[in-house]
Structures are given as structure tokens and as C-alpha cells.
DSSP file (Angstrom, degrees, kcal/mol; ACC not computed):
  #  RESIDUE AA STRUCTURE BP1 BP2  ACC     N-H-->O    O-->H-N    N-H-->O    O-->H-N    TCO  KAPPA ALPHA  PHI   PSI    X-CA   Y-CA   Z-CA
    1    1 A X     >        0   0    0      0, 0.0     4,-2.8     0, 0.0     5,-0.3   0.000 360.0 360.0 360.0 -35.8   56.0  -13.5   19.9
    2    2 A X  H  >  +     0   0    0      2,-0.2     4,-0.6     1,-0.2     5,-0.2   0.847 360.0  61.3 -72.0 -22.0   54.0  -10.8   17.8
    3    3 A X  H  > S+     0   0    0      1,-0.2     4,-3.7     2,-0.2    -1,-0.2   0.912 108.4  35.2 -68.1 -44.4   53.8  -13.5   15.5
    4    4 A X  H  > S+     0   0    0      1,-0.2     4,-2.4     2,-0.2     5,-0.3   0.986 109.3  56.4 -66.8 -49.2   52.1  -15.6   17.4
    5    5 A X  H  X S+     0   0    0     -4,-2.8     4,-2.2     1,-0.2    -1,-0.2   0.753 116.1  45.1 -47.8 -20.3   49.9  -13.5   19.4
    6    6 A X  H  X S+     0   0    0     -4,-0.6     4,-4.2    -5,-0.3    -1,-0.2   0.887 113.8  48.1 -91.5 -39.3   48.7  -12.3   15.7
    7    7 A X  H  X S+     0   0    0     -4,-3.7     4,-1.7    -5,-0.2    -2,-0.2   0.951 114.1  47.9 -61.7 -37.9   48.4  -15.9   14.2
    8    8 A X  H  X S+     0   0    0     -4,-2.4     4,-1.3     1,-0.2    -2,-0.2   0.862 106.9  56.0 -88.1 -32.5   46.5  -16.9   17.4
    9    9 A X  H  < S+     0   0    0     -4,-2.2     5,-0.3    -5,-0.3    -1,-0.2   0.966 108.6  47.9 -33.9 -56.0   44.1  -13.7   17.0
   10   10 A X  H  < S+     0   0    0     -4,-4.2     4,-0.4     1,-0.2     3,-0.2   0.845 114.9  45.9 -63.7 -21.0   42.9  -14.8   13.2
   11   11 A X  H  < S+     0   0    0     -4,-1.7     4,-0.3     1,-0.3    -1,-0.2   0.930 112.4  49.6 -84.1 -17.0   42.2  -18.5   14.4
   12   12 A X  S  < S+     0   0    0     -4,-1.3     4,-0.3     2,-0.3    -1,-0.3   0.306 119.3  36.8-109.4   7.9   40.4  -17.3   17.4
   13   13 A X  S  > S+     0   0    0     -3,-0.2     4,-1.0    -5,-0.1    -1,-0.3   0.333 114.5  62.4-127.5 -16.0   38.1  -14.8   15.1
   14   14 A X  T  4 S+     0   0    0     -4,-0.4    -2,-0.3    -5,-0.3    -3,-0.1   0.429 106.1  37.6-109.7  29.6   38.2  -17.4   12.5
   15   15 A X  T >> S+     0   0    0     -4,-0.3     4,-4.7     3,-0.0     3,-3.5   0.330 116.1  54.3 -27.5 -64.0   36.4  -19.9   14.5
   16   16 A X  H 3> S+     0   0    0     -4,-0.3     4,-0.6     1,-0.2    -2,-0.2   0.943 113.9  40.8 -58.1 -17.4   34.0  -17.5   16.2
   17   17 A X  H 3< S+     0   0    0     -4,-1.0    -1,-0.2     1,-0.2    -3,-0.1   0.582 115.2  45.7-109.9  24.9   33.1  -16.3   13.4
   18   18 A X  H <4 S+     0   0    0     -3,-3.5    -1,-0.2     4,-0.0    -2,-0.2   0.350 115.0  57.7-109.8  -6.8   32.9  -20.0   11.3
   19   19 A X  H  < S+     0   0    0     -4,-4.7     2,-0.4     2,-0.0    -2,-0.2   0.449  85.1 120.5-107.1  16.9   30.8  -21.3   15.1
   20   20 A X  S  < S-     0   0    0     -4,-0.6     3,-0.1    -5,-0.4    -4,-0.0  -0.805  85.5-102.5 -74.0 130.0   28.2  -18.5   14.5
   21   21 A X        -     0   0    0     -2,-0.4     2,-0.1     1,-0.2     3,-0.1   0.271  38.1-122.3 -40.4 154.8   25.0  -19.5   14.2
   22   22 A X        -     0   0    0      1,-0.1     2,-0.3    -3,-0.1    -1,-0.2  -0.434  55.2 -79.3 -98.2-169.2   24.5  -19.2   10.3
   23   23 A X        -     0   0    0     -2,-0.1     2,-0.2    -3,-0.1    -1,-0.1  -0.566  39.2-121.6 -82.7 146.9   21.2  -16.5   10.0
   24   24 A X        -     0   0    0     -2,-0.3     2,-0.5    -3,-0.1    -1,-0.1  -0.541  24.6-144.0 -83.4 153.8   17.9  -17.8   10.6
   25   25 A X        -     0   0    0     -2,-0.2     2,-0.4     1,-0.0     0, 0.0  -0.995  24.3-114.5-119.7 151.3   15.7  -17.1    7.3
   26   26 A X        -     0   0    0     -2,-0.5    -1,-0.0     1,-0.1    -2,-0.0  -0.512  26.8-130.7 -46.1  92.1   12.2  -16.3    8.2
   27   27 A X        -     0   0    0     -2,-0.4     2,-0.1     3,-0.0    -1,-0.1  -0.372  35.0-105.3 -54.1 158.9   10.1  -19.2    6.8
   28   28 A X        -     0   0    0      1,-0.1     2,-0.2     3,-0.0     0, 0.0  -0.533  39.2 -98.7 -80.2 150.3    7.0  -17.4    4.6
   29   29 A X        -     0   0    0     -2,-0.1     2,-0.6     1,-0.1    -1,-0.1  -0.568  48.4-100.4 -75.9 152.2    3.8  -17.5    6.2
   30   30 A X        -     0   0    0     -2,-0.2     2,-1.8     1,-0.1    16,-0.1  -0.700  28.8-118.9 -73.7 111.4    1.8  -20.3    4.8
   31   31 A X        +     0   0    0     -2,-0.6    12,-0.2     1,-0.2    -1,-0.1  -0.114  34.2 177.5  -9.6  45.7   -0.6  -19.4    2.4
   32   32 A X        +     0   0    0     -2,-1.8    11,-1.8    10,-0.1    -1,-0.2   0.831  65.6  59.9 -51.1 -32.7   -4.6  -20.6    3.9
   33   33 A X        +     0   0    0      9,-0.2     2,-0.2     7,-0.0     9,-0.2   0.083  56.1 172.3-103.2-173.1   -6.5  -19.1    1.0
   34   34 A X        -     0   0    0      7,-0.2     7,-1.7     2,-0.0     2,-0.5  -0.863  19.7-154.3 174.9 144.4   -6.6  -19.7   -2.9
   35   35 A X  E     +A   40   0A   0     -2,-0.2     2,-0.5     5,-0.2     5,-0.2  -0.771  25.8 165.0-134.0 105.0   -8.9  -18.4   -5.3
   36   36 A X  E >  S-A   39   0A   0      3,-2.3     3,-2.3    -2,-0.5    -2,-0.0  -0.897  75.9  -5.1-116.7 133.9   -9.1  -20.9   -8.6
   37   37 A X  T 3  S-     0   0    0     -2,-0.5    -1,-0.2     1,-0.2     3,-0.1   0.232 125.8 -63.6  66.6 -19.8  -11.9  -20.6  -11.1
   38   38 A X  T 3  S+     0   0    0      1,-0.2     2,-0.7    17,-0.1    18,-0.5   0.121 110.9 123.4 107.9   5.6  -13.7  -17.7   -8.9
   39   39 A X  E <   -AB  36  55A   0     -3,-2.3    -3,-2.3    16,-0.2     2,-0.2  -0.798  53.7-158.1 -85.1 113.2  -14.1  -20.7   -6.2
   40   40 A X  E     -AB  35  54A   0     14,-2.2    14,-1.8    -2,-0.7     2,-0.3  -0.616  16.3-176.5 -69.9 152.1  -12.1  -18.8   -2.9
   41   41 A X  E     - B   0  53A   0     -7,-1.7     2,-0.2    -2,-0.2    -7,-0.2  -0.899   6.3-170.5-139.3 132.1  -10.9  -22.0   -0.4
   42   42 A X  E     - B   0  52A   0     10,-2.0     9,-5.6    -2,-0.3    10,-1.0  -0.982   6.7-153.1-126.5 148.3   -9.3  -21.4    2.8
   43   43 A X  E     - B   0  50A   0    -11,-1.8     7,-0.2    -2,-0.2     2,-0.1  -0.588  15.1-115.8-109.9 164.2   -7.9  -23.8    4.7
   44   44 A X    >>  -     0   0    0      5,-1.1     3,-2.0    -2,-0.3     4,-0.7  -0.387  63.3 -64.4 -71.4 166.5   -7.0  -24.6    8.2
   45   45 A X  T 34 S+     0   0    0      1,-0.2     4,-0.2     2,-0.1    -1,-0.2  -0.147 131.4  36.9 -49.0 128.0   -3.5  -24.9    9.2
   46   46 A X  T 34 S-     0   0    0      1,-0.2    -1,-0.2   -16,-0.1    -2,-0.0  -0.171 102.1-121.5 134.6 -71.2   -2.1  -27.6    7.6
   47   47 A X  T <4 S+     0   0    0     -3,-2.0    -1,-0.2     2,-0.1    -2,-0.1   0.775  87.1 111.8  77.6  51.8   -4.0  -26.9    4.5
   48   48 A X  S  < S+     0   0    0     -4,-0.7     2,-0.2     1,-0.2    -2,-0.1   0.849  72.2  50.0 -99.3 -48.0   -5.5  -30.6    5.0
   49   49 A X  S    S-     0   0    0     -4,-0.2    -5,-1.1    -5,-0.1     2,-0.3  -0.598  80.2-131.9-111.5 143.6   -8.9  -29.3    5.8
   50   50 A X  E     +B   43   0A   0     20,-0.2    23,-0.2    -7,-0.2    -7,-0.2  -0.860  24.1 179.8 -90.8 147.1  -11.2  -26.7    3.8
   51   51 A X  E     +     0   0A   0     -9,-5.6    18,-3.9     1,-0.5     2,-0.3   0.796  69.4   3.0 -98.7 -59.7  -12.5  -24.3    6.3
   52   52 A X  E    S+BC  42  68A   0    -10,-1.0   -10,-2.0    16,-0.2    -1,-0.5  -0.919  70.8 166.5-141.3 144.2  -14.6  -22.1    4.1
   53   53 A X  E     +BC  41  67A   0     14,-1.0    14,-2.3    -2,-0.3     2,-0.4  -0.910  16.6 115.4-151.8 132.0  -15.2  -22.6    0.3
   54   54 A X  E     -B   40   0A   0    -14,-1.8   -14,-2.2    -2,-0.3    12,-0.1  -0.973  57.2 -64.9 175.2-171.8  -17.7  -21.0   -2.3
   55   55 A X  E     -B   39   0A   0     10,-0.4     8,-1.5    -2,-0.4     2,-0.4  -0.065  37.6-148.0 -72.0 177.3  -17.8  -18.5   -5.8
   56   56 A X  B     -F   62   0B   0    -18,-0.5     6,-0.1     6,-0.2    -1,-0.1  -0.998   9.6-121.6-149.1 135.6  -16.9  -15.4   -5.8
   57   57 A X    >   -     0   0    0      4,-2.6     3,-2.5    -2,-0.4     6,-0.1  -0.321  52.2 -83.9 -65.8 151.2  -18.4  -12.1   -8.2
   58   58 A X  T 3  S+     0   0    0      1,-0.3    -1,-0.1     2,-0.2   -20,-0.0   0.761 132.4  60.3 -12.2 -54.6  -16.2   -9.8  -10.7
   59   59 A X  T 3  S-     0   0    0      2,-0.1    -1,-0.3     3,-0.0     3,-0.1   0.730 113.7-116.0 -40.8 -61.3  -15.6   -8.1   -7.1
   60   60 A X  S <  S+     0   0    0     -3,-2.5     2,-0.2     1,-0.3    -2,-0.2   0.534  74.1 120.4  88.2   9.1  -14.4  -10.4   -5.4
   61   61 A X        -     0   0    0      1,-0.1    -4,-2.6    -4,-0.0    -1,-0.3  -0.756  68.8 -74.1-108.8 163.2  -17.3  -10.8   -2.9
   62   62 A X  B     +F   56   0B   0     23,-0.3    23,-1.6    -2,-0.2    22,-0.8   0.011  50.5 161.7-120.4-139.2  -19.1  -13.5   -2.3
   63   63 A X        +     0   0    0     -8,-1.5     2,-0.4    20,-0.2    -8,-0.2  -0.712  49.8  18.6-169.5 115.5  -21.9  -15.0   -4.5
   64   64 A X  S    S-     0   0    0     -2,-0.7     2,-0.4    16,-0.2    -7,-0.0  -0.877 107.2 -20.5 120.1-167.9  -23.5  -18.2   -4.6
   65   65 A X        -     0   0    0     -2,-0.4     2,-0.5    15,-0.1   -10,-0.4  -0.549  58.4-162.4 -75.3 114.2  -23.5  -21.2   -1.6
   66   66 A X  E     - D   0  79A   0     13,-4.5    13,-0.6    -2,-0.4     2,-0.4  -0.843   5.3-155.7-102.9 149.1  -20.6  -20.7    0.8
   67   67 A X  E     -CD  53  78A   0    -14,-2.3   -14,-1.0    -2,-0.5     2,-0.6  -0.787   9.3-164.1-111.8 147.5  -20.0  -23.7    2.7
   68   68 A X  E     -CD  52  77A   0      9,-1.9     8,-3.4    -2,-0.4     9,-1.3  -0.979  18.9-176.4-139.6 124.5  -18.2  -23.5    6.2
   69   69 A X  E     - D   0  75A   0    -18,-3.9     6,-0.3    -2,-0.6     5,-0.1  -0.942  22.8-111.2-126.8 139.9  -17.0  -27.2    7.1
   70   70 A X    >   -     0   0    0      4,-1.7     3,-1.6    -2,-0.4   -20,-0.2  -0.117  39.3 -95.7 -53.7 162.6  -15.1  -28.5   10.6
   71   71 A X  T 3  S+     0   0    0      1,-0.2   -27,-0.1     2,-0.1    -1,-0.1   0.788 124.0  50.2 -68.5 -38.3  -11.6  -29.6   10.8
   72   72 A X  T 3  S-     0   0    0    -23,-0.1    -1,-0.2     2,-0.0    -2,-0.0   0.012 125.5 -96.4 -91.3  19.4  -12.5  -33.3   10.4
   73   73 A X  S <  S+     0   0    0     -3,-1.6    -2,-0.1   -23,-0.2   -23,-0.0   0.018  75.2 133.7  97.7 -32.5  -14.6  -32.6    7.4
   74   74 A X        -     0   0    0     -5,-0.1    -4,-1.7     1,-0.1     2,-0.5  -0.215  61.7-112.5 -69.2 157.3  -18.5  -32.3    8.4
   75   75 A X  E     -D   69   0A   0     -6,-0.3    -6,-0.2     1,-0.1    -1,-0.1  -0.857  33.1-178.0 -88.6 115.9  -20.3  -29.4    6.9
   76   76 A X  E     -     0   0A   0     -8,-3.4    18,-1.7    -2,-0.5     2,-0.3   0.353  59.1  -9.8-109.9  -8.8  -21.1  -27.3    9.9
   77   77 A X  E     -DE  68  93A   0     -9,-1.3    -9,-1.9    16,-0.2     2,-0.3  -0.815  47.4-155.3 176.5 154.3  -23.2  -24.4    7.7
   78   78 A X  E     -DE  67  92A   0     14,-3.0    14,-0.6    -2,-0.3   -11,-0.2  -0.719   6.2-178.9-128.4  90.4  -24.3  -22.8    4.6
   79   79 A X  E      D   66   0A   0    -13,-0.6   -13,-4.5    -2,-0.3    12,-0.2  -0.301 360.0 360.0 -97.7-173.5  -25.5  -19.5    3.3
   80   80 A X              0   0    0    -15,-0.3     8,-2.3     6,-0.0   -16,-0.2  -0.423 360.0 360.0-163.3 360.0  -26.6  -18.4   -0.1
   81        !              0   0    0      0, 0.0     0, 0.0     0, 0.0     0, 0.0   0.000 360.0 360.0 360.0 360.0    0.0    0.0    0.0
   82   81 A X              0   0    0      0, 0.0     5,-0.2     0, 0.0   -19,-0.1   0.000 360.0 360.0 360.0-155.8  -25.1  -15.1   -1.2
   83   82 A X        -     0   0    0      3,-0.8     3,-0.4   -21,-0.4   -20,-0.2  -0.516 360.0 -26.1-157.4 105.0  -25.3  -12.6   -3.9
   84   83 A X  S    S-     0   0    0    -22,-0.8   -21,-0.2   -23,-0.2   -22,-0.1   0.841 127.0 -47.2  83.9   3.3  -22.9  -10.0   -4.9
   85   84 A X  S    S+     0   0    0    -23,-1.6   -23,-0.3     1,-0.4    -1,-0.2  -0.042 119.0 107.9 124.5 -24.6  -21.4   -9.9   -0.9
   86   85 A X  S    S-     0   0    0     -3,-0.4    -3,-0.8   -24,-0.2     2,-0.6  -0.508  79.6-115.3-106.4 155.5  -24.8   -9.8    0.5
   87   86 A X        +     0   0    0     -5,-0.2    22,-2.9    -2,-0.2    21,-0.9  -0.694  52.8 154.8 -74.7 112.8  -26.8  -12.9    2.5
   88   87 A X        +     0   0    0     -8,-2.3     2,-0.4    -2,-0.6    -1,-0.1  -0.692  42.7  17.1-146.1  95.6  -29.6  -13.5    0.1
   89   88 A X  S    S-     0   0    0     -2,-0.2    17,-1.3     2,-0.1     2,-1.1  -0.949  98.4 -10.5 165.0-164.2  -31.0  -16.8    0.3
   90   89 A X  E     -G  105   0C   0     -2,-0.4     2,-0.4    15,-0.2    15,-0.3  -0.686  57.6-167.3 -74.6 116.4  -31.4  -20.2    2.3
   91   90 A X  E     -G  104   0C   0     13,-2.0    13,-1.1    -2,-1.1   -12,-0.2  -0.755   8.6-178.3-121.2  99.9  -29.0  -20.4    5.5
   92   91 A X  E     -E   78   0A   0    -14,-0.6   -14,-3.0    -2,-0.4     2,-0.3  -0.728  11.9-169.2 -92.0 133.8  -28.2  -23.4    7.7
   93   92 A X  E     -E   77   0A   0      9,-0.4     9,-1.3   -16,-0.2     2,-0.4  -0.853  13.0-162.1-130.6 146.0  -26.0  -23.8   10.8
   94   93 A X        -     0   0    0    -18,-1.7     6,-0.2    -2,-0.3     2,-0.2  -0.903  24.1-122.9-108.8 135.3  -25.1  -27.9   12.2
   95   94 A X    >   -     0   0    0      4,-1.4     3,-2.2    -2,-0.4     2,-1.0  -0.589  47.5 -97.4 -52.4 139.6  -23.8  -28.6   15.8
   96   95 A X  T 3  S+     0   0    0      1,-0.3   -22,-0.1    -2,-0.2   -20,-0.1  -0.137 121.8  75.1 -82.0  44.6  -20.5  -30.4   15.0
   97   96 A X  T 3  S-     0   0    0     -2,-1.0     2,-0.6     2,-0.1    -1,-0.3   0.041 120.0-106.3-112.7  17.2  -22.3  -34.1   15.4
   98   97 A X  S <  S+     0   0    0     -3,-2.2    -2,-0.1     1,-0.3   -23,-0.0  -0.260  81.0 129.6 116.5 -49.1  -23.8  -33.1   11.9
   99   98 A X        -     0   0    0     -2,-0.6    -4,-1.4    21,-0.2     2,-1.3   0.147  66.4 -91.1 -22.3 118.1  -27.6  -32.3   13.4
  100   99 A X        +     0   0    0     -6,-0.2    -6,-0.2     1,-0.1    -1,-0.1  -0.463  36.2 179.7-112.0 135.4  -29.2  -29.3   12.5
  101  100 A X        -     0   0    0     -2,-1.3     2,-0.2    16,-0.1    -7,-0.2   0.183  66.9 -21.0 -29.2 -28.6  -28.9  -26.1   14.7
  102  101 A X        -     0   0    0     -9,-1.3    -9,-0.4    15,-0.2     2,-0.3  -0.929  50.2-159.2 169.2 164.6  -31.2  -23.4   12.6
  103  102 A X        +     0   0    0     13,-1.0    13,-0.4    -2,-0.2     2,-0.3  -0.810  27.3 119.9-163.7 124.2  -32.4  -22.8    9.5
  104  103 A X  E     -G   91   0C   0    -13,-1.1   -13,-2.0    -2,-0.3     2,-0.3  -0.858  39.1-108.9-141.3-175.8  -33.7  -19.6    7.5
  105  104 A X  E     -GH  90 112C   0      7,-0.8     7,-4.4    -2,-0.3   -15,-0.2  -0.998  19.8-133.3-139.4 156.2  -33.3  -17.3    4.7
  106  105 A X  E     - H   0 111C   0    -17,-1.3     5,-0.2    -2,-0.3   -18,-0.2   0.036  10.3-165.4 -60.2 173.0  -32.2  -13.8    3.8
  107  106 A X  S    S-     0   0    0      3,-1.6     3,-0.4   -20,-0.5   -19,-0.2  -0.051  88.7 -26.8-161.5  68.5  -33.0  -10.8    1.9
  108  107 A X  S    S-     0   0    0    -21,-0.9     2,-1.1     1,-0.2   -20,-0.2   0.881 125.6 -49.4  85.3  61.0  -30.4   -8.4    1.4
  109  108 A X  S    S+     0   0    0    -22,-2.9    -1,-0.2     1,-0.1   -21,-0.1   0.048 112.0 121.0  60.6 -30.5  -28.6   -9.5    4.8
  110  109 A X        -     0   0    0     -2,-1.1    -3,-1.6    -3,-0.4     2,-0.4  -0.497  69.3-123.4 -77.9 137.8  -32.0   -9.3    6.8
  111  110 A X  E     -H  106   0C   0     -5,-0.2     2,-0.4    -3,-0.1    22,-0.3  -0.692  44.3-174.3 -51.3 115.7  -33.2  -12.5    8.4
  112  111 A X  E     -H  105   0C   0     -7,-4.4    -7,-0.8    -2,-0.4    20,-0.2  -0.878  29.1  -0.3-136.4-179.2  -36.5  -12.9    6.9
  113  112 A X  S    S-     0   0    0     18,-2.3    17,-3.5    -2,-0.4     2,-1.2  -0.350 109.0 -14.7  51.9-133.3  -39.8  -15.3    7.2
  114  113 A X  E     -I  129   0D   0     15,-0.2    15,-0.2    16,-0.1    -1,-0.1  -0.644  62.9-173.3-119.3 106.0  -39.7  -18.2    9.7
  115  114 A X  E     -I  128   0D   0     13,-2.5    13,-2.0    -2,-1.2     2,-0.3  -0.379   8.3-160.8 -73.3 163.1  -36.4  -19.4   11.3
  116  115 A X  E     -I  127   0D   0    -13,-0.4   -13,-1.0    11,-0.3     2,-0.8  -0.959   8.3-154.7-150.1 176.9  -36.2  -22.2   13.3
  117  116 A X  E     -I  126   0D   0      9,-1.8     8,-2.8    -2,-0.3     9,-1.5  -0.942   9.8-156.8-144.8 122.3  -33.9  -23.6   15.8
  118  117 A X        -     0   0    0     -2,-0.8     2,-0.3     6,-0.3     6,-0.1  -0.186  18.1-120.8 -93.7-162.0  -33.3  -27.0   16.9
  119  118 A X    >>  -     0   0    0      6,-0.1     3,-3.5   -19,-0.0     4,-0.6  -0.864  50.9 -95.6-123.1 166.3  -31.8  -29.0   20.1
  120  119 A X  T 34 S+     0   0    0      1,-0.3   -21,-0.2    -2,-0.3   -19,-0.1   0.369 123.7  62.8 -84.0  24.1  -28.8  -31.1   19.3
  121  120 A X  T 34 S-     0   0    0      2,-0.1    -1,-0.3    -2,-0.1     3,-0.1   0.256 123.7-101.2-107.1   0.4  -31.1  -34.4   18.8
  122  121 A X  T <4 S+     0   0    0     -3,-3.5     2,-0.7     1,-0.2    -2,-0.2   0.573  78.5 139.8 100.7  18.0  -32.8  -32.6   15.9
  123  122 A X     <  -     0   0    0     -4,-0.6    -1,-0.2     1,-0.0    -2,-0.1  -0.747  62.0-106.2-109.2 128.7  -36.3  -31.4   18.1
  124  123 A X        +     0   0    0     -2,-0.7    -6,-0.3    -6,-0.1     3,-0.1  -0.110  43.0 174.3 -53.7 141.1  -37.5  -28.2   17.4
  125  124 A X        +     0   0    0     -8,-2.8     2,-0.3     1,-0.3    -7,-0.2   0.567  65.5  10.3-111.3 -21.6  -36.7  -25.7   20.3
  126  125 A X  E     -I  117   0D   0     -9,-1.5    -9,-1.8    -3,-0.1    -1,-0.3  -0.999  54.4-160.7-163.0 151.4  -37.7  -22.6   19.0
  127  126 A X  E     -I  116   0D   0     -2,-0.3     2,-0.4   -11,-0.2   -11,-0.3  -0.948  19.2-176.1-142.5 126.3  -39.8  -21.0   15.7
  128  127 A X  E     -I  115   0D   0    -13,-2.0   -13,-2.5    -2,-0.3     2,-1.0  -0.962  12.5-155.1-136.3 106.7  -39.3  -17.1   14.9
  129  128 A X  E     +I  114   0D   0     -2,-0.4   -15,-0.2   -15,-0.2     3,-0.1  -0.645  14.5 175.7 -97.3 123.6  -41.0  -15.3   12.3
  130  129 A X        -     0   0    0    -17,-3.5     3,-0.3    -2,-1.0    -1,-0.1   0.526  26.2-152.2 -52.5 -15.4  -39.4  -12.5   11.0
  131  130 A X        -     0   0    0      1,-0.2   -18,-2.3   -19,-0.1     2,-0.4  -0.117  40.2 -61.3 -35.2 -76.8  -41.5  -11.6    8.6
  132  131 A X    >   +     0   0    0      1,-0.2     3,-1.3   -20,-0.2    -1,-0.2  -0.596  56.7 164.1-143.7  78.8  -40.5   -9.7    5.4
  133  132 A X  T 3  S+     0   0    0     -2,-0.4     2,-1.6    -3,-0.3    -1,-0.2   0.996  81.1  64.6 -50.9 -54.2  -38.9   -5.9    6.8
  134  133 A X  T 3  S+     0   0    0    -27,-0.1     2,-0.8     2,-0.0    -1,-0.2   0.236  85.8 118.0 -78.2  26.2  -37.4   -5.5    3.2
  135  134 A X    <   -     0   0    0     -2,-1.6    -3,-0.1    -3,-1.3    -1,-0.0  -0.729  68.8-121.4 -58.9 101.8  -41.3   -5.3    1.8
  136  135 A X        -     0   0    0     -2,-0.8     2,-0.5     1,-0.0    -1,-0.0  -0.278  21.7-144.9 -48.6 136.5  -42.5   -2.6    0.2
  137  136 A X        -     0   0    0      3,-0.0     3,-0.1     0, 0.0    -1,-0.0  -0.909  26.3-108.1-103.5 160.1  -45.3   -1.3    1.9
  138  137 A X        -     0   0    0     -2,-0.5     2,-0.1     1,-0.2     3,-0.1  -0.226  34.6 -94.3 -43.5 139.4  -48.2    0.3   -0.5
  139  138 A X        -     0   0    0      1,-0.1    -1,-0.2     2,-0.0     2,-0.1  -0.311  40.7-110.9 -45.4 151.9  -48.9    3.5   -0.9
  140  139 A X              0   0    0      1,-0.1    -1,-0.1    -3,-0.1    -3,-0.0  -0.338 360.0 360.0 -92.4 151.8  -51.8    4.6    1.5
  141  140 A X              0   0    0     -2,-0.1    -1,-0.1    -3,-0.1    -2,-0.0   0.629 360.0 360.0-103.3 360.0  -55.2    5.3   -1.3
């Protein structure tokens, strides 16, 4: 009887423990970014789509046109950078492709004359900034 009761312990711990669930392994999070050549790309989920691509400085900031594009492809905006900072032409689209505004930088400041559309492409609005990052003369 002790024999049995001991043979029928080991099958009944060796089943639970061959019908436990095996361990789950953690899948790795998926990778959105990449940096190849000094071009960064990140993607949406998926990595089907570029979300954001443009160059990147020594640094690692960035530098040059960065492009910022919708899930289904259109190029929804673009700035111009240099060295981390906004220095340049910058455009925003409404995602039917129209565009939404349009300026440029100088050292991150909006400057000159922005303009703003309505989503049929008619101007709505005109703002001049003009040029804060100007030296002014000395007084004579």
C-alpha cells in the first residue's frame, strides 16, 4: 500500500508539473527607430510606415530637412534644422495633403511672415514676426 500511495504521488507531481504552463518569455519591444548613414527613421508600429525621418550632426541632433509623414504615407510637415535647432523653411499639411502654414526660423524663433491656410488652400491668416534675433545698432 505504501507502494502505491508513493508510485501514485510521483505520477500525480509528474503530470502537474509536465501540464504547467511552460514560462512565457517576454517578446522584446520592437525596435521603431534606426539610425543608418546619420539618416534617424522611426516608424510607426508595424514599422510599415516612416513616421519621422531626416540627418542627424556628430551629436546626434538634428540637422538638415526633417520630414514628418502620416500613417498612409502623405507628408504631413517639414522643418529645416541645424545642429538641434529650427533654422530654416517650415511647413505643416492637413492630412488631405493641403497646406496648413508655412514659415521659417532663426535659432528656433519664428521669424518674418507666416501664413496660415484653410483646408481648401485659402489664406486665413498672415503674421509677421519680424526678425527678434536681429542685432540692433548701436545708438551714435
Amino acid at each position: 500500500m505504501k507502494n502505491w500511495s508513493l508510485l501514485l504521488l510521483t505520477v500525480v507531481i509528474t503530470l502537474l508539473a509536465a501540464c504547467a504552463s511552460p514560462e512565457k518569455k517576454e517578446k522584446e519591444p520592437e525596435s521603431l527607430f534606426e539610425v543608418k548613414d546619420g539618416i534617424y527613421t522611426e516608424y510607426y508600429p508595424g514599422r510599415k510606415a516612416v513616421k519621422y525621418r531626416g540627418p542627424q550632426d556628430e551629436n546626434e541632433m538634428r540637422d538638415g530637412r526633417w520630414f514628418f509623414y502620416s500613417e498612409n504615407g502623405v507628408e504631413l510637415s517639414m522643418t529645416e534644422y541645424s545642429h538641434g535647432k529650427k533654422n530654416g523653411d517650415s511647413f505643416v499639411r492637413y492630412p488631405n495633403g493641403m497646406m496648413r502654414y508655412y514659415g521659417h526660423y532663426e535659432n528656433d524663433v519664428q521669424v518674418g511672415v507666416w501664413i496660415t491656410y484653410d483646408e481648401k488652400g485659402n489664406v486665413s491668416q498672415e503674421k509677421d514676426f519680424g526678425n527678434p534675433n536681429a542685432q540692433t545698432p548701436p545708438a551714435p
